[in-house]
Structure formats: structure tokens, C-alpha cells
N, C-alpha and C positions, 0 to 999 in steps of 0.2 A: 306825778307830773307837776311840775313847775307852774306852769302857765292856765292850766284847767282849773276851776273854781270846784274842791272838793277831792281833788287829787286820782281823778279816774283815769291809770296809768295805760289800760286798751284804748279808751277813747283817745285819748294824746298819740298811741303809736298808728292808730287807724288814720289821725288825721296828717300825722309827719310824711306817713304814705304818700297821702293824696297828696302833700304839696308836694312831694319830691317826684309824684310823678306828671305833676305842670310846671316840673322845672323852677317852682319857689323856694322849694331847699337844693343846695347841694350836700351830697352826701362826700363824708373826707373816711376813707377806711386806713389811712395811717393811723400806726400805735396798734393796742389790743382792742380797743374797741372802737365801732365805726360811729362818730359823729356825724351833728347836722349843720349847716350854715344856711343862711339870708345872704342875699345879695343884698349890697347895699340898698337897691331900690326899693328893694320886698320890705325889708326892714325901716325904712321910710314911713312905707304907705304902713303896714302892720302898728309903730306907733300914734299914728294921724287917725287911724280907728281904733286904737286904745282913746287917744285924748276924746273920739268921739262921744264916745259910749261911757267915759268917765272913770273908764277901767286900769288906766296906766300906772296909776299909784298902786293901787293896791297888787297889779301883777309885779311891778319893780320890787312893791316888798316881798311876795312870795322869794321871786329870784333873789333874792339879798338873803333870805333867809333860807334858802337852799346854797349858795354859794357858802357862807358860814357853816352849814351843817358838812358840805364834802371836806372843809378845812378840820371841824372839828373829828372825822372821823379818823382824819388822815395824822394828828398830832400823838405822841406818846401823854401817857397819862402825867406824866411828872414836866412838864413844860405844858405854855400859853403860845407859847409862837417857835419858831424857831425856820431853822435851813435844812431842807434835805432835798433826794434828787423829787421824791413825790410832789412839793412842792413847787418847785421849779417847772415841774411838768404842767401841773395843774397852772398857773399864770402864764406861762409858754400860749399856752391851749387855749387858755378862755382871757387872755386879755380883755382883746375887746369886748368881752361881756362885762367882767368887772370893771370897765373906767367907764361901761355906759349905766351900770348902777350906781357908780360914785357920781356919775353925772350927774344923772338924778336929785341921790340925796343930799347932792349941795343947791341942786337949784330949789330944793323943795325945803331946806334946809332941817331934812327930819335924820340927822346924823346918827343916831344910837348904834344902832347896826351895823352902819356904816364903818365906824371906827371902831369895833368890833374887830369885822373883814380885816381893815387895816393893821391893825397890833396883829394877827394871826398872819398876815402874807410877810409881815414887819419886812426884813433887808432884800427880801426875794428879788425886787427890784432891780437889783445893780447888779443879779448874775442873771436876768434873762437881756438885759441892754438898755433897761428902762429907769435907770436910776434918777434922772431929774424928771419924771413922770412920777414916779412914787413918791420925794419931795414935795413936788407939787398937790396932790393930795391927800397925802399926811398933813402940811401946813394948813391946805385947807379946812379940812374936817376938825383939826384939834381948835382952830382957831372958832370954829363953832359950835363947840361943845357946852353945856350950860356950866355953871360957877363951879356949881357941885359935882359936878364930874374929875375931880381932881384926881386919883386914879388914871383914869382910863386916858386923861390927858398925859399924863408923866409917863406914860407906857408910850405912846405917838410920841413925845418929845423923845424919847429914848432911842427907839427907831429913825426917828430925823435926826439925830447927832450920826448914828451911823452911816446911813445915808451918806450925810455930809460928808465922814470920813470917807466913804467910799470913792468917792467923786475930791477926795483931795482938797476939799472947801475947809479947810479944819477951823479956822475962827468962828463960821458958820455951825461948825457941829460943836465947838464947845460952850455956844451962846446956847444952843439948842440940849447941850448934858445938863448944862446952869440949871436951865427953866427944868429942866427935867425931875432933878435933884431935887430943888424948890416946892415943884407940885407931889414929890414922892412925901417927901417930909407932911407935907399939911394933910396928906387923905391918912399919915401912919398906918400904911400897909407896907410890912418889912421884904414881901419880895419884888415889890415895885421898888420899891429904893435901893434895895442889891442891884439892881438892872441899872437903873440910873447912875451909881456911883460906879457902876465896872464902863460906862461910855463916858464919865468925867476921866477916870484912867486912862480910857486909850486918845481921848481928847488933849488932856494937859500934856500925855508922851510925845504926841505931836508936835506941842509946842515948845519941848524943853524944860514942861514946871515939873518935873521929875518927885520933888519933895512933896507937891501937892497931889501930885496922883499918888506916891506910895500914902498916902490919910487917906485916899477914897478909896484906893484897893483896900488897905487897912479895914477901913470900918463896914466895907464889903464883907470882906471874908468874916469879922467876926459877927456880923447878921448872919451868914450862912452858917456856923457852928461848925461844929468838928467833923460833923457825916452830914453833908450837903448830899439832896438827889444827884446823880451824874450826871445830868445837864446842866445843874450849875457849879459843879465841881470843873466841867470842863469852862464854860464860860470863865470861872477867875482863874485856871491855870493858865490860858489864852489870856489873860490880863497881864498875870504874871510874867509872862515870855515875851509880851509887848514893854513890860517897862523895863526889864530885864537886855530886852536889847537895845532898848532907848539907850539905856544907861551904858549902853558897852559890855555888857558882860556875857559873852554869847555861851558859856558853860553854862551859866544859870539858865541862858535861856533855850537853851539844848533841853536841859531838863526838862524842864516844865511844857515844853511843844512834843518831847516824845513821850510824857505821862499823857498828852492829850490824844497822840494817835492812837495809842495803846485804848484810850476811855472811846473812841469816833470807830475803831475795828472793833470791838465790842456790842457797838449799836448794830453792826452790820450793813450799814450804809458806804458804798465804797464813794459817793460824792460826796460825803463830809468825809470822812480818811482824805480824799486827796486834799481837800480844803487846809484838814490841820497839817497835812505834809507838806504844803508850802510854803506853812511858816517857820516848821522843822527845815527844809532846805536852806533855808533862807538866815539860818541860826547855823546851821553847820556849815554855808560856805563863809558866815562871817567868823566861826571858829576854826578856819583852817583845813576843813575837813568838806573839798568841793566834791570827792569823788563820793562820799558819802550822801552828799546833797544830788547829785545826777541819779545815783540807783536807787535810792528812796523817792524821788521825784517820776521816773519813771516807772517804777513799779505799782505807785498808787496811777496812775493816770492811764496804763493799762489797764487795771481792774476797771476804774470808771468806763472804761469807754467800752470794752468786752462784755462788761456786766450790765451798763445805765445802755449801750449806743449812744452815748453824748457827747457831742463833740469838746475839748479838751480847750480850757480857757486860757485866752490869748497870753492873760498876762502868766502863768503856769509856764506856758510853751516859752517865752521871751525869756523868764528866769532860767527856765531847762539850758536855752541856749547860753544865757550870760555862763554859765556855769560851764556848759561844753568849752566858749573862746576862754577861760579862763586859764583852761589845763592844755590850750592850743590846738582842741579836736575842731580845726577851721570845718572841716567837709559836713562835720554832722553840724557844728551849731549854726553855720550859715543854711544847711537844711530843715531846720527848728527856729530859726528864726524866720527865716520864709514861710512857714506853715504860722507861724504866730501874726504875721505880719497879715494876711491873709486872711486870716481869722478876728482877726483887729477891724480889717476894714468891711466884715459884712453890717448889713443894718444894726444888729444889738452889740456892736464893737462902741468902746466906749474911747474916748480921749486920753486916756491914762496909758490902756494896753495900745494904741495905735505910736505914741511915742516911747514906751518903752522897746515895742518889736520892733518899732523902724531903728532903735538906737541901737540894739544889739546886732542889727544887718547891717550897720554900717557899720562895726565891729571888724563883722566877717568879711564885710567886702576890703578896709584897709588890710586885714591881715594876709591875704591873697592876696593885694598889690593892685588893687582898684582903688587908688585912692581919692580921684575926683569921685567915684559912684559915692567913697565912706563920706566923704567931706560934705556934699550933698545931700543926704539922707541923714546926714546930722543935725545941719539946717531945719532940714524937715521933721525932725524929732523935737526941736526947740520951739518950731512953732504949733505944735499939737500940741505940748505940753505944758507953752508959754499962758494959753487963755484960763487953765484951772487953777495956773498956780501947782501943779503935782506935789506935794513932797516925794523926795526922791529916796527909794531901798538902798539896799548895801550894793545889791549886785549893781544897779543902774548906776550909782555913784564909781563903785571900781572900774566900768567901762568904759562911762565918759572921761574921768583922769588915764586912762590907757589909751584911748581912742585921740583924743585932745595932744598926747605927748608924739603918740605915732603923727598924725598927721603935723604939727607944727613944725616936727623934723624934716619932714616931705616936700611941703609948703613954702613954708614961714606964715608968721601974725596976717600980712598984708592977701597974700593970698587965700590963705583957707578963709579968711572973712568973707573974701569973693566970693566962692562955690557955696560957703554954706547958706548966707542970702540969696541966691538962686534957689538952694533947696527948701531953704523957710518958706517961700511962694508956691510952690510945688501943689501939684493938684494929688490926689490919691492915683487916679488913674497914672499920672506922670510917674511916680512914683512905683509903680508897677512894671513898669517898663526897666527898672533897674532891680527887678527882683530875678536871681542866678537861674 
């Protein structure tokens, strides 16, 4: 038990009882096993009698150090962090527990463990909805780490570059690869600085320094050697297929994204397969090959969802569709785009996928001959995607120059200017009302 001094696991379930039966817990029996919750108020008063009794520190490090151990049970032996569906579960579920431990160890400022937790949950963040909340204490905690913790910082900066990337901040993540690099170099631990130099890669790919990411992919892979573990064999192939399609070459990067699904069906995890297949889709619709990119795209995101019950991420669904209006299946991709769209706008929808699903519905609605709905919901694409800055994909980029040529035929310059500024003001709920 977490929270009992000495770990006496009947005492803890005797007393979870007694709250739950004064109505101080709630019990949640979603998932396989049934949890507990505090109402807010309980949870209140519960730390106000920790601070009384002088007990609060010492149970937040318990809980810190229990949170840590279900992560470390839960990781493969040949990786420190990583993405799969177990994770995602686990931060889904116990958020508010772990942002009320990092609470904690920043106001007390006893970060060790803390930043532990962190490099362990590392990108989780940005596929449960929570990406500028894991920035924020990632920044936090590395920014108080002592001098000598150079490691364990380079690991947190590594994670805040993705992050960034995440969230389409990319200057931001590659000030944040820099320091990263920096702090790998000085602790000389050779797999902190693989990590480091593979988010300078997909950093500078963002930006166009193509010649300086292939030096940090470079001097990546040759730290990894010729028989890299599989997890970081898949990490630089994923490097690879990122600069690869930076650079244009979408055969190269076919390759190396379907050596990755091939390494992610392996693991047996069908939430990382679909992860790497949409960067595979996204490599063979820019090679030509979209019908390839819809049944590969579809078939991993059945498995996830059959297999995990999880629901299917927005920006997946909006690619699915750019890919449906592509080959002209209007009926299905304006039906994939409304499920993206939808998806987009619940609480853990993020800004990226909310403008790219409104973009490809407004796709669907010009190609059906709605063309005030397209023109308006374009607007409203441009202003969801106007405050991050997005960098824009292939598929986003072909729809908008298709979507842009349809409508100025329809329109002209002067008008579409008019509808899509109505759409750029658009509320989400407005915005629903124009969904088929």
C-alpha cells in the first residue's frame, strides 16, 4: 500500500472499504481492474491532515516511488522510456495523481524521482491530449535539477524537443535538441546522446538543415553499432524516414517506415504498429501509392481499436480521409473526416488534429458542391492552426492546393476571402453544425 507506513496491504484495503462505504471514495470499475477516487473535497481535507501531522512529504515520496515502480514494471528490458498502449493507459488513468506528485516535488523542490517519473512517461503526453502540461513539467523539473545531474537532464531536454515537435513549436524543440546534445556530450553516456542526436534530426528536418541532421543521424547510428537493441534500431530507422521524406525521397522513405512496422508487429503492440503506419501512409501517399496508404492505414487502426478498445487518433482519421478525397471516395472520406473532426474536438483533441480534420471536411464538403460549408471550415482550419505555427504534412499540403483551386473557381479571390474570415471566427460548436 502506497499510503500506510510499513506497507500493510489488508490494513489499506480494510480502510479503502470503510471510506468507500461513507461515500469518501468513489469506486470506478472501468478497464480490468476496479479503482478508487477522492472527491475533490476529501482530497482537500486528506492533505490538510497530512500537512498536519507532518506526514505529506514523506507519503508524496512513497506515491512517487510507487508510480516509478508501475512504470518500471511496465517498460521492456532494452529501453528507459518509451510509447505503448500500457502507457498511455497508465497516464489516461492516473493523471491527476502524477501532476499532484510533480506538484509536490517542485514546490518542495526534491526533484530526483521526480524526473525519473518524467524521462519514463517522456512523449506520453501529446497522445493522451496533454502535451503543453508535460512541457510544462518537463521544463520545470530539468530546470531544477542540480549541476551534476547532466544525464538525467539531457534525457528531459530530449523529451521537451519532442514534445515541442509535437505540438509543431519546432524552433522551440530544436533549442531544446541543442541543450539536449550539449548536456549528453558532458555526462559521456553514449545512449543519452543517441537519443539526443536522433531529436536534433528530426528537429533540423523541420527546419530545412537537412545536411546537419544527416551529421546527427550520422554520428547516431554509428554510436549505435551495427546490432543496435530493437528499440533503438527502430528509433533511427524512424529518423531515417523522417529525413528521407524531408528531403523528398519518398522510396527511401517507404523503406525505412515499413522496416519499422515490420520491427513495432514484432513487439506485439498493435498501438505502436499503428503509430509507425502512419508514417508509412504518409511515405506511400507521397510515393504515389495512396491506395496502399488507405489499406495499410486501416488495417493497423482496426487492430488498435479491436485489440487496445482505443479510440483512433484524430490526426490518423484526418490522414485516412485526406487519402480517401485524394482517389475521390467523397462518401467515405467526408465520413472519416467527421469521425476525425469529432475526435479532434473532445477535451485531449489537440490544435494540430482540430485543423487538419476541419481541413479535410472542408475537402469533402467542396467536392459534394457545398461550397460555402468548404470555404468556411477553411477559415476555420487556418485559425486553429494559425496560433501553433503547424508545420504542414504532405497530405495537408495536397489538400489545401486542391481545396484553394476548387473554391477560387467557384468563388473568385474576393469572395472566398469573405466566407473563410467568417469561418476563421467560428466557435467549435458552430462548426458542428456544418458537420454531414
Amino acid at each position: 500500500a502506497v499510503c500506510t507506513d510499513g506497507g500493510d496491504e489488508l490494513a489499506a484495503l480494510e480502510l479503502i472499504t470503510a471510506l468507500t462505504d461513507k461515500s469518501l471514495l468513489q469506486p470506478d470499475f472501468e478497464g480490468d481492474e476496479t479503482r478508487y477516487r477522492m472527491l475533490e473535497t476529501t482530497r482537500a481535507y486528506a492533505f490538510g491532515h497530512l500537512e498536519a501531522l507532518n506526514e505529506r512529504d514523506a507519503t508524496m515520496r512513497r506515491l512517487l516511488a510507487y508510480l516509478n515502480g508501475v512504470l518500471d514494471k511496465g517498460l521492456p528490458a532494452d529501453r528507459e522510456s518509451g510509447l505503448d498502449s500500457d502507457l498511455l493507459r497508465f497516464l489516461s488513468t492516473d493523471l491527476s495523481t502524477v501532476t499532484t506528485v510533480l506538484r509536490w516535488a517542485c514546490r518542495s523542490r526534491d526533484v530526483a524521482d521526480a524526473a525519473q517519473l518524467l524521462r519514463k512517461i517522456d512523449t506520453a503526453w501529446s497522445y493522451v491530449g496533454h502535451a503543453q502540461e508535460g512541457i510544462t513539467w518537463v521544463e520545470a523539473v530539468a530546470g531544477m535539477l542540480p549541476v551534476d545531474a547532466s544525464r538525467l537532464r539531457a534525457r528531459l531536454r530530449t523529451t521537451l524537443a519532442f514534445l515541442y515537435c509535437n505540438e509543431a513549436r519546432t524552433q522551440e524543440g530544436d533549442l531544446a535538441a541543442t541543450a539536449a546534445v550539449e548536456s549528453a556530450r558532458s555526462c559521456g553516456d553514449a545512449p543519452t546522446l543517441l537519443s539526443a542526436l536522433r531529436a536534433r534530426t528530426v528537429t533540423l528536418c523541420s527546419l530545412g538543415r537537412h545536411r546537419e541532421a544527416e551529421d546527427a543521424l550520422e554520428e547516431a547510428e554509428a554510436l549505435a553499432g551495427p546490432h543496435p537493441p530493437r528499440f533503438v534500431r527502430r528509433t533511427l530507422l524512424n529518423a531515417r524516414g523522417v529525413l528521407a521524406s524531408a528531403r523528398g525521397e519518398p522510396a527511401a522513405a517507404v523503406e525505412a517506415f515499413r522496416a519499422n512496422v515490420e520491427i513495432a508487429r514484432g513487439l506485439g503492440d498493435p498501438y505502436e504498429v499503428m503509430r509507425e503506419v502512419a508514417f508509412l501512409a504518409e511515405a506511400l501517399h507521397a510515393a504515389g501509392d495512396t491506395g496502399s496508404a488507405i489499406r495499410e492505414t486501416e488495417a493497423a487502426l482496426y487492430s488498435a481499436q479491436t485489440t487496445l478498445q482505443m479510440d483512433a487518433p484524430a490526426i490518423v482519421l484526418a490522414n485516412l480521409a485526406g487519402y480517401m478525397l485524394a482517389l475521390d471516395d467523397v462518401e467515405r472520406g467526408a465520413q472519416t473526416a467527421t469521425r476525425a473532426l469529432k475526435t479532434a474536438m473532445r477535451p485531449s483533441g489537440t490544435q494540430t488534429e482540430l485543423a487538419a480534420a476541419s481541413l479535410q471536411l472542408a475537402l469533402a464538403c467542396a467536392l459534394s458542391g457545398d461550397f460555402a460549408s468548404a470555404a468556411r471550415l477553411f477559415g476555420f482550419s487556418v485559425a486553429a492552426k494559425d496560433p501553433i505555427g503547424s508545420d504542414t504534412s504532405h497530405t495537408e499540403a495536397l489538400t489545401t492546393e486542391r481545396l484553394k483551386g476548387i473554391l477560387r473557381d467557384r468563388f473568385g479571390d474576393a469572395t472566398l476571402q469573405s466566407l473563410a474570415a467568417e469561418g476563421f471566427h467560428f466557435t467549435e460548436g458552430r462548426v458542428s453544425e456544418l458537420m454531414p
